[in-house]
Structures are given as C-alpha cells and as structure tokens.
LOTIFI-494157 format. One record per residue (C-alpha): residue number from 1; x, y, z. Coordinates in nm, 4 decimals. Layout:
! residues N
  num        xx        yy        zz
  NUM         X         Y         Z
...
This chain:
! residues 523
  num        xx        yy        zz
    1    0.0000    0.0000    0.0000
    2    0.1440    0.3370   -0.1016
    3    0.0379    0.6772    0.1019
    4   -0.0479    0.9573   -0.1117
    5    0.2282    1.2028   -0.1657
    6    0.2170    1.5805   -0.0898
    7    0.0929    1.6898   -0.3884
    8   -0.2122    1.4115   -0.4481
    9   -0.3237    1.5245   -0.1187
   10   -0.2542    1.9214   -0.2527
   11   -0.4931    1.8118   -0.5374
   12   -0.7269    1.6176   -0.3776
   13   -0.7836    1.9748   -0.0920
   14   -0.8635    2.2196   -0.3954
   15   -1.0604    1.9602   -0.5552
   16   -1.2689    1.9717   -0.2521
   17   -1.2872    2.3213   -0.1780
   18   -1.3430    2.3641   -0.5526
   19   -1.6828    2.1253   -0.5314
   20   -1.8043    2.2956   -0.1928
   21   -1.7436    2.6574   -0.3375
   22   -1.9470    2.5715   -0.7135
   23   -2.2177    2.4048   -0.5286
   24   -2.2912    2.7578   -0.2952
   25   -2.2601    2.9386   -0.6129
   26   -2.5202    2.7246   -0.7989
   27   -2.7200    2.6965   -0.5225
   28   -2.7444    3.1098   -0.4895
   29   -3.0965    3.2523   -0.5200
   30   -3.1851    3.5874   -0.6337
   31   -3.2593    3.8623   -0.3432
   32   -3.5935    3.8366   -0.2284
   33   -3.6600    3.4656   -0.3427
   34   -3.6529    3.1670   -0.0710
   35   -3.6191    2.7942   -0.1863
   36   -3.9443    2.6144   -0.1649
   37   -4.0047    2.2522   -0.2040
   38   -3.9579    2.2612   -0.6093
   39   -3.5958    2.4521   -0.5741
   40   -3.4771    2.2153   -0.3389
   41   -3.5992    1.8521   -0.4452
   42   -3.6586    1.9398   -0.7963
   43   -3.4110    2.2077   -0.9105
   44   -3.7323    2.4215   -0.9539
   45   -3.7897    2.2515   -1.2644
   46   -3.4815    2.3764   -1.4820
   47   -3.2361    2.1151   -1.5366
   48   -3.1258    2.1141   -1.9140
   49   -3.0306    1.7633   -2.1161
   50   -2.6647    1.8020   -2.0315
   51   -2.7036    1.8230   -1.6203
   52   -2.9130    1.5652   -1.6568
   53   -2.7284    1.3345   -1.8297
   54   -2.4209    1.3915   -1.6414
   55   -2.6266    1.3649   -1.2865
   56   -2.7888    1.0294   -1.4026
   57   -2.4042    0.8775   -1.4341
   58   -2.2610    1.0508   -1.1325
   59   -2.5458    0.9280   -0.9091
   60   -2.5536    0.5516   -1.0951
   61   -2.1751    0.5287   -1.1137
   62   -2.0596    0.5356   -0.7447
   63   -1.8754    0.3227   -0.5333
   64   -2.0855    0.0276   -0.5459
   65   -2.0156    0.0280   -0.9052
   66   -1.6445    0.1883   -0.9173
   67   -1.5324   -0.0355   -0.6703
   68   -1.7801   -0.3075   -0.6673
   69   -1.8019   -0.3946   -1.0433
   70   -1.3953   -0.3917   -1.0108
   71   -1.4328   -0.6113   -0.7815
   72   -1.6791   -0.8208   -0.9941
   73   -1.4431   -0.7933   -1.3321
   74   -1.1746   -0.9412   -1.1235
   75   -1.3536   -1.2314   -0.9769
   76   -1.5589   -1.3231   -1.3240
   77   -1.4749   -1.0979   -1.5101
   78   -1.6178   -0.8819   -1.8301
   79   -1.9607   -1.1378   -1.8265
   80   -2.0684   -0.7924   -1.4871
   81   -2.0449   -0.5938   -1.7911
   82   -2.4160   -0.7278   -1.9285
   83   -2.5635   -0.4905   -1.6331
   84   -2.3660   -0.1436   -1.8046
   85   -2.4672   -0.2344   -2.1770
   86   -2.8210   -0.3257   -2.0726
   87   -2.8797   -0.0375   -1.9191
   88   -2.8206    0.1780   -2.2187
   89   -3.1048    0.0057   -2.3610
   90   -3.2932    0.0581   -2.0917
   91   -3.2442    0.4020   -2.0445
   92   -3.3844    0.4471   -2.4471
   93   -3.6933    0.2518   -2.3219
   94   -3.7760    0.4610   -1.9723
   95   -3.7021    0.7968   -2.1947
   96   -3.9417    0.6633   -2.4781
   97   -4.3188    0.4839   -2.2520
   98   -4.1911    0.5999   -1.8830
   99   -4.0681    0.9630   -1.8863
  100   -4.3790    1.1037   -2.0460
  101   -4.6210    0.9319   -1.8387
  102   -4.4458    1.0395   -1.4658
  103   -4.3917    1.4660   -1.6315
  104   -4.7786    1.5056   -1.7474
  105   -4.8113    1.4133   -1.3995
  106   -4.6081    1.6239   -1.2384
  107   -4.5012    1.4756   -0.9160
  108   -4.2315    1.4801   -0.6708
  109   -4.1664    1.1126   -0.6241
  110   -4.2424    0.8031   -0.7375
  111   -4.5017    0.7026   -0.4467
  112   -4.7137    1.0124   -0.5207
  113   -4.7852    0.8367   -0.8419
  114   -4.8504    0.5479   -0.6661
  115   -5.1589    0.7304   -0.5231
  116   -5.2782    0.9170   -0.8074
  117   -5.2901    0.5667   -0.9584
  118   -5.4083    0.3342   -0.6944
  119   -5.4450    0.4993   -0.3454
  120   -5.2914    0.6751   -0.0080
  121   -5.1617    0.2973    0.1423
  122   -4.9826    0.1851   -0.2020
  123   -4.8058    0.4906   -0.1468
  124   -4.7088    0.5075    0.2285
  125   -4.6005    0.1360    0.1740
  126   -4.3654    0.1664   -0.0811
  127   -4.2516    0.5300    0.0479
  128   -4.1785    0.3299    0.3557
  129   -4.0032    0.0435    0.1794
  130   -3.7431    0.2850    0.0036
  131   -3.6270    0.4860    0.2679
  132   -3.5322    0.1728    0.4489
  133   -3.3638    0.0127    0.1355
  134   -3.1778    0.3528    0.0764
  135   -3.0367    0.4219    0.3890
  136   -2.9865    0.0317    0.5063
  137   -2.8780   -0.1354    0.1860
  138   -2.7899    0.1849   -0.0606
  139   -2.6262    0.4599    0.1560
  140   -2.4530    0.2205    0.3427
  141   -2.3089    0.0398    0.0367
  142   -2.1425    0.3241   -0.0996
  143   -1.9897    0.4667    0.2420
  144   -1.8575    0.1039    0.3141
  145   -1.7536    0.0515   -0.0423
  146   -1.6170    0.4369   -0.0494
  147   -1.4179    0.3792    0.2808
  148   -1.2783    0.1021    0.1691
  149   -1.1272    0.2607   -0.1118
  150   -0.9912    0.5671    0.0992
  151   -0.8079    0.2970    0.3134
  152   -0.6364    0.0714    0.0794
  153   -0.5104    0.3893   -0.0724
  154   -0.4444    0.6237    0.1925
  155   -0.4012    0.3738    0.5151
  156   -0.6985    0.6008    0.6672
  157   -0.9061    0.3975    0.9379
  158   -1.2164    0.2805    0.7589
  159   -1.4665    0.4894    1.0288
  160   -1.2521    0.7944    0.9969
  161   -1.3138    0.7842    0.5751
  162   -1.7007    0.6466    0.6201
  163   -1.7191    1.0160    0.8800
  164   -1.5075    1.1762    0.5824
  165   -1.7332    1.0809    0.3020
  166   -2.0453    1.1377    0.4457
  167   -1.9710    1.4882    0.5862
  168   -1.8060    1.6019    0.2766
  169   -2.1443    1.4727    0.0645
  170   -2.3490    1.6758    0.3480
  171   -2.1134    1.9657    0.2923
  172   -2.2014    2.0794   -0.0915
  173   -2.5766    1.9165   -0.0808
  174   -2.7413    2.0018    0.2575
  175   -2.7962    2.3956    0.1650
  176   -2.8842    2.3535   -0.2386
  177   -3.0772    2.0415   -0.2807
  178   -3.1121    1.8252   -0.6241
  179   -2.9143    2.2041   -0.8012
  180   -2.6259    2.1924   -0.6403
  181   -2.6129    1.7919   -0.6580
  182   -2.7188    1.8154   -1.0566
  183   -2.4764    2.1067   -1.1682
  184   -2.1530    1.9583   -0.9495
  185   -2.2010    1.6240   -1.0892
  186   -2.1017    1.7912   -1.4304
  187   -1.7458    1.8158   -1.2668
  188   -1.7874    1.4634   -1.0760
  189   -1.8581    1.2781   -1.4357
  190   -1.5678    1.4590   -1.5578
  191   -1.3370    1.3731   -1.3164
  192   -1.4673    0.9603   -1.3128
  193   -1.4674    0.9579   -1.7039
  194   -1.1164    1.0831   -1.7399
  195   -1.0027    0.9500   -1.4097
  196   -1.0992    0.6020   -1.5262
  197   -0.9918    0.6234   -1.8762
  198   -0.6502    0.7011   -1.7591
  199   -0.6517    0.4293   -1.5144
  200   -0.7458    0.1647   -1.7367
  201   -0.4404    0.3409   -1.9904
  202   -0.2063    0.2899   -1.7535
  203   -0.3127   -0.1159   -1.6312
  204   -0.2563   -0.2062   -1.9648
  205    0.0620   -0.0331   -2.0259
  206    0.1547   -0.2105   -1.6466
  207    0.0745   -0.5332   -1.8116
  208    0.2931   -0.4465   -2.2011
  209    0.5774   -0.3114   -1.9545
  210    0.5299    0.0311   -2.1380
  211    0.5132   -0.0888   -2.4910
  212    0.1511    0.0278   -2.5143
  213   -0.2124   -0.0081   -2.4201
  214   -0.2706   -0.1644   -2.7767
  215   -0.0142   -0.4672   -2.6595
  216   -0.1452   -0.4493   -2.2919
  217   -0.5086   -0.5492   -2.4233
  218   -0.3699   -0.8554   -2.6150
  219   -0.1376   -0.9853   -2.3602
  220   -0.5010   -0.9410   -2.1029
  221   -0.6777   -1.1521   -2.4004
  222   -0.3191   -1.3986   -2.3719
  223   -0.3466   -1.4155   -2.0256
  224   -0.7121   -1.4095   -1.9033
  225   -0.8985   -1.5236   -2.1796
  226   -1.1618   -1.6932   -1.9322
  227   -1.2146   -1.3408   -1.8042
  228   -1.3731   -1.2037   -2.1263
  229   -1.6551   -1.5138   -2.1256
  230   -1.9878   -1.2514   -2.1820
  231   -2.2314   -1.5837   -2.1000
  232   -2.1323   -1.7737   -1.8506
  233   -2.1492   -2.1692   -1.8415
  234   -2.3400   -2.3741   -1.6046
  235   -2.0017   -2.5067   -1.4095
  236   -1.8573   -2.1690   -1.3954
  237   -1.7803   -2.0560   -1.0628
  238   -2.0106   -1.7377   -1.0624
  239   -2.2783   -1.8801   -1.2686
  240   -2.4984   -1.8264   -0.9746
  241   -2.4422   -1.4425   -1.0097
  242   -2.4619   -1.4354   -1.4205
  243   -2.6392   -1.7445   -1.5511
  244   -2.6056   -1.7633   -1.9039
  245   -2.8835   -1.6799   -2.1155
  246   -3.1013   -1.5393   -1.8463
  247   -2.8773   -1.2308   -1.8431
  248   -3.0310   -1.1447   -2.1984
  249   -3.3461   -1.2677   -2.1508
  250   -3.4508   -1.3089   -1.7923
  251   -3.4285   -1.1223   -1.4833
  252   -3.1777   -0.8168   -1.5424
  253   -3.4451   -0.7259   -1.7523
  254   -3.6395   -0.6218   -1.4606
  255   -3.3702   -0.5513   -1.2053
  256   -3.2565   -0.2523   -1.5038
  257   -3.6083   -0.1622   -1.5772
  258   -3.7043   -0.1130   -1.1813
  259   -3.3828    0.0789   -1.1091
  260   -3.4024    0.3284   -1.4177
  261   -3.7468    0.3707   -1.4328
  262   -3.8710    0.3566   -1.1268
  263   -3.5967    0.4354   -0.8661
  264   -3.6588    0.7697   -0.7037
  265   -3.3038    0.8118   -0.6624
  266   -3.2163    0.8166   -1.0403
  267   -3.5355    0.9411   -1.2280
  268   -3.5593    1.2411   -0.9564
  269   -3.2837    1.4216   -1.2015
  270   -3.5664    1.3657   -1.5233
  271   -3.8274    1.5031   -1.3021
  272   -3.6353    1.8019   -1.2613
  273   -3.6197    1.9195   -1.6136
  274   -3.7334    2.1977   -1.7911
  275   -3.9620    1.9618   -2.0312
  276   -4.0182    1.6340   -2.1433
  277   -3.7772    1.6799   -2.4676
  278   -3.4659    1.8121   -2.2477
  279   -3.5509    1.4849   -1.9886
  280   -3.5809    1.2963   -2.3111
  281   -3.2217    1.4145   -2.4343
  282   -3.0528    1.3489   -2.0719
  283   -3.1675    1.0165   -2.1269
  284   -2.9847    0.9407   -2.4512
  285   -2.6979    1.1367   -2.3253
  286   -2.6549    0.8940   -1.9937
  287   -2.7388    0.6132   -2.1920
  288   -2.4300    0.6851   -2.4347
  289   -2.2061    0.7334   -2.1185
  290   -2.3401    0.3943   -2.0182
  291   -2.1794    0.2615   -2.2933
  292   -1.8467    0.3607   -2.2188
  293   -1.8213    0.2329   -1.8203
  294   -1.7164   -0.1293   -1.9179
  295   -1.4021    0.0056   -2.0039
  296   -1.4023    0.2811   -1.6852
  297   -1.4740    0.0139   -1.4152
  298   -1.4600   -0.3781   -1.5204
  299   -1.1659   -0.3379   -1.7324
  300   -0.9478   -0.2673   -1.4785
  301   -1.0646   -0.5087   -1.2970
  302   -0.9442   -0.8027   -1.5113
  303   -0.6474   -0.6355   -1.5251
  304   -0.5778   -0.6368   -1.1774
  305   -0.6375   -1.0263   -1.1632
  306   -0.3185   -1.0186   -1.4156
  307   -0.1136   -0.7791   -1.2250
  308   -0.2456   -0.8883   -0.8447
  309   -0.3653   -1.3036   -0.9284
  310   -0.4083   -1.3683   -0.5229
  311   -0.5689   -1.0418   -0.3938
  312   -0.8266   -1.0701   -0.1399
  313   -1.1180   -0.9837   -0.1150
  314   -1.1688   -0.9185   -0.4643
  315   -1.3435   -0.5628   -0.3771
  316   -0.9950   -0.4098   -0.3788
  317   -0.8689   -0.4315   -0.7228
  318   -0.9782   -0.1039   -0.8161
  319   -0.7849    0.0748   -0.5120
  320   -0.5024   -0.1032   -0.5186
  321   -0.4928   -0.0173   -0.9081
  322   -0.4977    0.3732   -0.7888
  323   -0.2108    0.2776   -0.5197
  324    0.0290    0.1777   -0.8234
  325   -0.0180    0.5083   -0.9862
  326    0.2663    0.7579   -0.9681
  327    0.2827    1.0676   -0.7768
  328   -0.0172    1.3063   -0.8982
  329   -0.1557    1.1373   -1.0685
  330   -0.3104    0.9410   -0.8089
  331   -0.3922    1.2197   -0.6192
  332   -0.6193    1.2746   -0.9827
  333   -0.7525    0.9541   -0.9823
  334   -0.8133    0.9158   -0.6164
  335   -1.0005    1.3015   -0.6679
  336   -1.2642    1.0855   -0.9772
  337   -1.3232    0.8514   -0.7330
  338   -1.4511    1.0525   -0.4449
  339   -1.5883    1.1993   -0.6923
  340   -1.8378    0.9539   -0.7900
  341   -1.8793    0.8326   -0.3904
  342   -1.9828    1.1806   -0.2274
  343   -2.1907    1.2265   -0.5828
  344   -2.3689    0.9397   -0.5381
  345   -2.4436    1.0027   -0.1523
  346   -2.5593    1.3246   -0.2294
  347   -2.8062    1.2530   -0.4684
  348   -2.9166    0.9260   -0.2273
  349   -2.9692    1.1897    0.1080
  350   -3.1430    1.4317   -0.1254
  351   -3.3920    1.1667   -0.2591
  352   -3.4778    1.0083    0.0718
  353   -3.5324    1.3467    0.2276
  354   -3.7710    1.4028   -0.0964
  355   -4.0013    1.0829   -0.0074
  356   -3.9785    1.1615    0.3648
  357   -4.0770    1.5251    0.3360
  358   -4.3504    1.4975    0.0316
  359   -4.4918    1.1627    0.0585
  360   -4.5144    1.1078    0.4597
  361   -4.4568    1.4307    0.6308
  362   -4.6289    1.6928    0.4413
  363   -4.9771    1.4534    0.4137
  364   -4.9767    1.4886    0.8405
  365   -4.8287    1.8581    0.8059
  366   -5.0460    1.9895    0.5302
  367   -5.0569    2.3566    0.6815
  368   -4.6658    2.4423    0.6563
  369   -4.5145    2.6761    0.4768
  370   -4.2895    2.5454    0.1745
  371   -3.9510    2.6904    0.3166
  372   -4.0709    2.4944    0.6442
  373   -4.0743    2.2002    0.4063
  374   -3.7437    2.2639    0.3088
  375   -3.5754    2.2868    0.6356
  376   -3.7485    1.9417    0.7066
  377   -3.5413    1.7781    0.3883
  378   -3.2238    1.9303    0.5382
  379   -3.2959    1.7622    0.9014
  380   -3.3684    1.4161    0.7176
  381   -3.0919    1.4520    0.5175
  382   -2.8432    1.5102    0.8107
  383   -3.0479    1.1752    1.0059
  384   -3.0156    0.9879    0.7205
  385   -2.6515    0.9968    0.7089
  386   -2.6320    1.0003    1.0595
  387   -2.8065    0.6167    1.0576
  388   -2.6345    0.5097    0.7367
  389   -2.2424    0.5621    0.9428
  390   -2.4093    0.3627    1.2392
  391   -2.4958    0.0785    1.0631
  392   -2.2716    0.0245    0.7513
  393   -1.9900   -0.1583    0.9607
  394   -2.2277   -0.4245    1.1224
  395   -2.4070   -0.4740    0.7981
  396   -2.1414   -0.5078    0.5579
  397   -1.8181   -0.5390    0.7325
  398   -1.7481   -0.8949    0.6124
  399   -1.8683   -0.9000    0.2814
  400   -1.6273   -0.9966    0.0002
  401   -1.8620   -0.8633   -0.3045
  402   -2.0636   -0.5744   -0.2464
  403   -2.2487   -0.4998   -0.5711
  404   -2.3605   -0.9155   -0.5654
  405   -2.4886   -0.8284   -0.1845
  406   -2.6724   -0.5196   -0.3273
  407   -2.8746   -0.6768   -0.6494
  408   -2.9019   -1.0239   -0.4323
  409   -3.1222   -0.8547   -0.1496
  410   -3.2843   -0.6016   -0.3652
  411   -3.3751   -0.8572   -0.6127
  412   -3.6284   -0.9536   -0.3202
  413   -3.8087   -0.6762   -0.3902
  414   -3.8129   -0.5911   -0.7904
  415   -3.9864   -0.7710   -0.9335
  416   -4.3181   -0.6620   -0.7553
  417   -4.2056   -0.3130   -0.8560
  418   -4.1971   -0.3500   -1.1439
  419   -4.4671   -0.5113   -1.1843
  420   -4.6949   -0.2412   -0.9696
  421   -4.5642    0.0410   -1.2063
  422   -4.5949   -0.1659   -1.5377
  423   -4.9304   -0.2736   -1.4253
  424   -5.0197    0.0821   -1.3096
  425   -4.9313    0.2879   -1.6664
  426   -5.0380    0.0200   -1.8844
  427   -5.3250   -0.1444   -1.7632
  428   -5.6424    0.0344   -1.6215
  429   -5.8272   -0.2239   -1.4567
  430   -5.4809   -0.2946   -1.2518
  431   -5.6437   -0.2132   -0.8645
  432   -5.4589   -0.0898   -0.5576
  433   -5.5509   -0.4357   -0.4065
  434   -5.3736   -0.6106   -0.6590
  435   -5.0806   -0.3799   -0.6373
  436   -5.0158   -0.4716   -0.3151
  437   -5.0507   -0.7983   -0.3783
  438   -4.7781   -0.7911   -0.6246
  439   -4.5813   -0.6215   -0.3542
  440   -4.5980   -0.8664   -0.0919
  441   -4.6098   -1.1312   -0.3174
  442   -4.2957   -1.0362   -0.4500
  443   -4.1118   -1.0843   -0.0765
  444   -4.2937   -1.3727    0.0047
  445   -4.2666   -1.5436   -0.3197
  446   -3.8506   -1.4454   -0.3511
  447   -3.7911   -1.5862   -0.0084
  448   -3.9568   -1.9120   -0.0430
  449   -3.7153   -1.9741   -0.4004
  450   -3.4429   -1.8825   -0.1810
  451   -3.5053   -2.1178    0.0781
  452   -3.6629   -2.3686   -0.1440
  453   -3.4133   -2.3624   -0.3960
  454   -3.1232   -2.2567   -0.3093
  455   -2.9133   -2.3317   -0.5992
  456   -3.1434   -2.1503   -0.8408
  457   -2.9272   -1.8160   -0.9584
  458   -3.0547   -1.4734   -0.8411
  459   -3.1404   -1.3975   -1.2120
  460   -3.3879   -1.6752   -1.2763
  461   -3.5353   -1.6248   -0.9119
  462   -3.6056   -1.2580   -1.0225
  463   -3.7491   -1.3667   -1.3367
  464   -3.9606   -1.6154   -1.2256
  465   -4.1097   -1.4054   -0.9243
  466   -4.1947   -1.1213   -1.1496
  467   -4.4247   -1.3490   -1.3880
  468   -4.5472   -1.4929   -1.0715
  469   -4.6568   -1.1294   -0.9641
  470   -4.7694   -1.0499   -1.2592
  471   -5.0436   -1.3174   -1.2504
  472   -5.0865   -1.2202   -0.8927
  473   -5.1853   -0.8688   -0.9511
  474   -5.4153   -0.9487   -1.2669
  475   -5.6503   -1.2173   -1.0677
  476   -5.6920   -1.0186   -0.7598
  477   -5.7648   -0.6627   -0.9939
  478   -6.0111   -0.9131   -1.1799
  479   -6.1630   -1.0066   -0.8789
  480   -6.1815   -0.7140   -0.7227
  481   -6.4659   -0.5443   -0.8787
  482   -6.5913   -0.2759   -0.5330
  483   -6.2658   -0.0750   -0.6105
  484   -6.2222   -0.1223   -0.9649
  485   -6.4715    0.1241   -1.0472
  486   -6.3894    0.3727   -0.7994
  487   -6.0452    0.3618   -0.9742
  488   -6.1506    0.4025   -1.3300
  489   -6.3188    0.7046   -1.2168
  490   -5.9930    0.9054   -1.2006
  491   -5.7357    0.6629   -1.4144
  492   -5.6924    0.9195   -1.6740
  493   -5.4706    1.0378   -1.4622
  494   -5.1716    0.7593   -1.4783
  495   -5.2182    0.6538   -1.8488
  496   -5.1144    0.8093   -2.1344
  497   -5.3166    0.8159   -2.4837
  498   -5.1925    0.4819   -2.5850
  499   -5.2768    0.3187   -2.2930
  500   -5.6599    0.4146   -2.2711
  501   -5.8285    0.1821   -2.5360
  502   -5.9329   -0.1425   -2.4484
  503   -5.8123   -0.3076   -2.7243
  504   -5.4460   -0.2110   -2.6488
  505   -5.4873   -0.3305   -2.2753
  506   -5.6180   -0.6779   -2.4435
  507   -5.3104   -0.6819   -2.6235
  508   -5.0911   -0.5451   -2.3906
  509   -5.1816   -0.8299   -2.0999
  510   -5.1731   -1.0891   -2.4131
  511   -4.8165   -1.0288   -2.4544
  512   -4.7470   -1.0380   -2.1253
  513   -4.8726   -1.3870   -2.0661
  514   -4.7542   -1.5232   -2.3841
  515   -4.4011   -1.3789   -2.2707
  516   -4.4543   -1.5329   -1.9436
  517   -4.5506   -1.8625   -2.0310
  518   -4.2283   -1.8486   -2.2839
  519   -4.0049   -1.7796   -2.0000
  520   -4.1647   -2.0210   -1.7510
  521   -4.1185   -2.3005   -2.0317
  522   -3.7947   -2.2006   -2.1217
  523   -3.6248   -2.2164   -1.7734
C-alpha cells in the first residue's frame, strides 16, 4: 500500500474546496426569493439535457459500481459488464413509454404516483419500503464501499473515511438540494470519465511493460482469456451471479427496468427538467455514457487479476490499481473517485429526504409553509446519514462482493415493482388491491425460491417471481370489482393516450402472458 504524496493530497484539498465553493454558487438565489419545495428537491424545474445526463451517471456510477463492479471484473470478469450495456437500452426505453407518463403528472416522487394511480396505502407502503432500502442497503453500500477505497489507498481507518465521506457529501448538498447535486455532478462525471480512462491506460501499459495499451489489451486476451466469457457456463464458478442466457433474456431485464425507471433516486434528475424533450435528451446522453463504463470500471478489474492473481477480497482491485499510480496522478484519480462516492451520496440523502418530506410528512403537516418544508429535507438529510455511518460496519463489514450483496437482497423486492408500475401505466383495470398484492407477493414469493431452492441463480429467481406477480396482480384486480370502479373514475390520470383503449390493454396483458408462459417453459 502506497500513502499519497504531498501533492495528491494538494490536489485532492482544492478539488474539494473547488466542489463545496461551485455548489454555494449554484445553489445562490436571487434577493428576495426563498427555496421552496420545487428549488430544493426538484431544481425548480430547470435542469437542461446536459445536467441531466451527467447527474444520471454521477449518481448511478458510485462506489458500489467503481469499486464493486472492479471487484466483480476481477472475480468473473467482463460477463458484470451485461448490467452497463443493458442499461443503455434501458435508459432508451424509460425515456421513450416511462418519462412522459411520470412529467404530465407532475409529481415529486415516485409514491405520489402510486396514489394518483391506486391509493394513499400503495403509497405510504412503498414510500416506507425505500427509505429503508436507501439508507440500510444503498447509503450504506457506498460509504462502506467508499471507505474502503480511501483505506487501501491512503491507510486512513475505515470509520474515519465512512465520517469523511459522508460529511463532505453533506457539505455541498445540505444547503442547495437536487441544483447543487445536478450542476456539481457535471465536474464529478468529468473527473470519473477521465479518471478512469486514464486508469485503465495505464493497467494495460503495467501489463505491455510500457510498450503500449494496444499490446497491454492482447497480452489481457493472452493471459485471461476466461475473463472475457460474456455468458457464462453452467459449471462456472459465478454462474450463480450471471447465468447464461437469463442475463439477456430473464431477470436483469427487470432488475434494469425497476432501477431506471422507477428508482426515485435516479429518475428524480428527469423530473427536474425543464420539459419532457430536455428529460428525453438526458436520457440518450446517460445512456451513451453507459456505454463507455465497461471500459471505466470492469476493465481494470481483469487487469488487476493479471497484475495482483491472489488479492483478497476481490473488492480491492480497483484501489489497489490507484495505489500503483505515480505521484499526482493518483492524487487525480483518487479526486474521480470521491468523486463519484460523495456524488452518489448526495443525490441518495437528497432523494430520501424528498419521499420523507412529500410523501409522509407533508400529508400529516399539510398547513406548513414550503420553506418549512425545506428545512425538514435538510434535518432528514443530516439523520439519514447520521443512521447510514451507524450501521454500515455491522451490515457489511465482512462481505467480500458488495455490488452481488446489493442486487441479491434487492432482487427480493423488484420484481413486484416493477410489476406495480408496469401494471399501473399500462393497464387500467390494474387495482390498488392487486398492487399490493404484487408487492408482498414479490417478498414472500422471492424468499420461499431462496429457501426452497437454493441453488437456483438470483437472475432466474427474479425472473420467475416477477411473472409470478404479474399473474398475482391481474386475478386479484379481476376479482376485485368494489374498487375497480372507484379507480376508473380518475385513471386518466396515470395513463397516457396509448394506454386508454381497451383493445391495447387486451393486447398489452396478451403479450405479457404469452411472454410469461415463454419464460416459464424455457427455464
């Protein structure tokens, strides 16, 4: 382990003070105006294509996926790479049928559509359920992940960087809200894109003892072919994590659609935009980064199973990667990566403060003023963090891959997302009843294929339970004719013009089934 010189810690202090200072100047407002609830959760609506492109990436690509894909590309290598290249897709989808639906609505989170589709308990349950999965599973994944990194490169106790991280994230987010997170993630993506590029330029030329990057890539090939397998085998070693064929056509389907489409910490930036076409535009500008963070974070990886075969726990390959780096230049690489972890923790407080403060506290405080409401965020926000450094040692202290630990527990949970919201836009007779039966289902039904079979991968559980739910939550809506029409009454609201006939809801739930049963059959 190498200590960071003088001047990478010189560089890493103004890149701080640098990110504190632009997010107070961003975060400014004119004399005589006071933030209210839409300047501080949703950027008061202004966000162009570019800030929102750039925030999607800064918030997705954090430590979790720095460190933890890294991690991944080193133990099986570029196969982790399905969930970057998928997501591009995805994004093109959620801009095209999702985007449009959630800004004619104009709402603040992704439970308020909940009720204006089905009703108040839909959307205190699933309120509920992600504040506990963001500051239990998601904020403390990126401190632990983010510490870790700060301590293999900088020998820093692992509490001391977790205390670091999360005040330095409080530090340029607290005052501004989702503006000062969007505009100082320009700089963040910056830093990670360049940071990483550079990183993975100087592996390979590690690996071709300076005779290139060019010769570096084709001794990797020489030496690791095994790690460039994109679907796995049945008697590979992580075939639990990515098995085979379902990674195209199973369950990362829904594990990408749920978390960029429906995740209130990532579609919170498209919310925020000045109008459907500029969200539309961030979309397909994030989606084109997507594309390139294969190379930023799984190739270096692989190479650090070449240049480090025994390291353990596989979670620091990408730090000790930065530790090799020469003087300066670390201090440039270390600044991308903090980059991305304070990034991402700043847009995570920011959206659990939004679901607190406009889903559950403002329905039992309806008589407060909006700057009130805005002083509440900044209190959760602070708590939030305050609970996320309690716990993140106990709960993830002695796991070896992160990112598996993440998509294994929320993979519990997805499928009855998505589901609820697929369900919800595209099919009107869909009833709060049934949504929550998809919900619960979705727990119930994950744990007993856990239990029941345990040797079934993650993937094809997910799968499975989400054509499960799907059933679920069409009998019980069939069924449940006493709120059915009290729905239909005020539908209009969640659907969007090609989603109102009856013939395209016959078609759209044929599909579905005929998809199902494919699926079911195939496995």
């Amino acid at each position: 382990m190498q200590q960071l010189s003088t001047l990478d810690v010189s560089i890493f202090i103004i890149y701080v003070l640098g990110l504190i200072t632009i997010a107070y100047f961003v975060s400014r407002e004119k004399v005589g105006h006071q933030k209210d609830a839409s300047d501080y959760f949703l950027a008061g609506n202004s966000l162009p294509w570019w800030a929102i492109g750039a925030s999607l990436i800064a918030a997705n690509i954090s430590a979790e996926q720095i460190i933890g894909m890294s991690g991944s590309g080193y133990a099986m290598g570029l196969a982790i790479a399905s969930y970057e290249w998928m997501a591009a897709i995805t994004l093109i989808l959620v801009g095209k049928y999702f985007l449009p639906i959630f800004l004619k609505n104009k709402i603040f989170t992704m439970p308020q559509f909940l009720e204006q589709r089905f009703d108040h308990n839909v959307r205190m349950v699933m309120a509920f359920f992600w504040l506990g999965v963001y500051i239990l599973v998601n904020l403390t994944a990126i401190l632990w992940l983010g510490a870790l990194a700060i301590n293999t490169v900088t020998g820093v106790d692992i509490t001391v960087a977790m205390a670091f991280l999360g005040l330095f994230s409080l530090a340029y987010s607290l005052y501004g809200g989702l503006k000062a997170v969007a505009y100082t993630d320009i700089i963040q993506v910056v830093l990670l894109v360049f940071g990483g590029l550079f990183l993975c330029y100087t592996t390979l030329n590690m690996i071709s003892n300076d005779n290139g990057v060019i010769e570096g890539f084709g001794l990797l090939l020489a030496q690791a072919p095994q790690k460039f397998d994109m679907i796995l085998n049945p008697e590979h070693e992580h075939y639990m994590s990515l098995p085979g064929l379902s990674v195209l056509f199973g369950g990362m389907w829904i594990m990408n659609i749920s978390y960029w489409g429906f995740n209130q910490y990532i579609i919170q930036r498209a919310l925020a935009a000045k109008s459907l076409g500029e969200a539309q535009k961030g979309i397909v500008f994030a989606a084109f980064l997507k594309v390139l963070m294969p190379v930023i974070v799984v190739l270096p990886g692989i190479a650090a199973y070449v240049l480090m075969p025994d390291l353990d726990p596989a979670d620091k390959a990408y730090p000790m990667l930065m530790s090799l780096m020469p003087s300066g230049i670390k201090g440039l690489v270390f600044a991308a990566l903090v980059a991305a972890i304070v990034s991402s923790l700043g847009s995570m407080t920011n959206s659990i403060s939004t679901i607190f403060t406009m889903d559950i506290y403002s329905h039992y405080r309806k008589d407060k003023s909006q700057q009130h409401y805005v002083k509440v965020g900044r209190y959760v926000s602070l708590l939030a963090m305050l609970i996320a450094l309690l716990t993140t040692k106990p709960l993830l202290g002695e796991l070896d891959q992160a990112f598996q630990y993440i998509q294994e527990f929320t993979g519990f949970f997805t499928p009855g997302i998505v589901v609820i919201f697929v369900m919800g836009m595209f099919w009107k007779r869909t009833t709060a009843k049934g949504a929550l039966t998809a919900a619960l289902g979705s727990a119930v039904l994950s744990l007993a294929f856990k239990l029941g079979l345990p040797t079934l991968p993650f993937m094809d559980r997910v799968g499975l339970v989400f054509i499960a739910c799907l059933v679920l939550a069409a009998v019980v809506s069939h069924f449940d004719k006493s709120s059915a029409d009290a729905q239909n009454q005020s539908v209009d609201i969640a659907t969007v013009e090609f989603a109102t006939s009856r013939s395209y809801n016959v078609s759209a739930m044929a599909v579905i089934l005929i998809v199902g049963a494919f699926y079911v059959c195939w496995w």
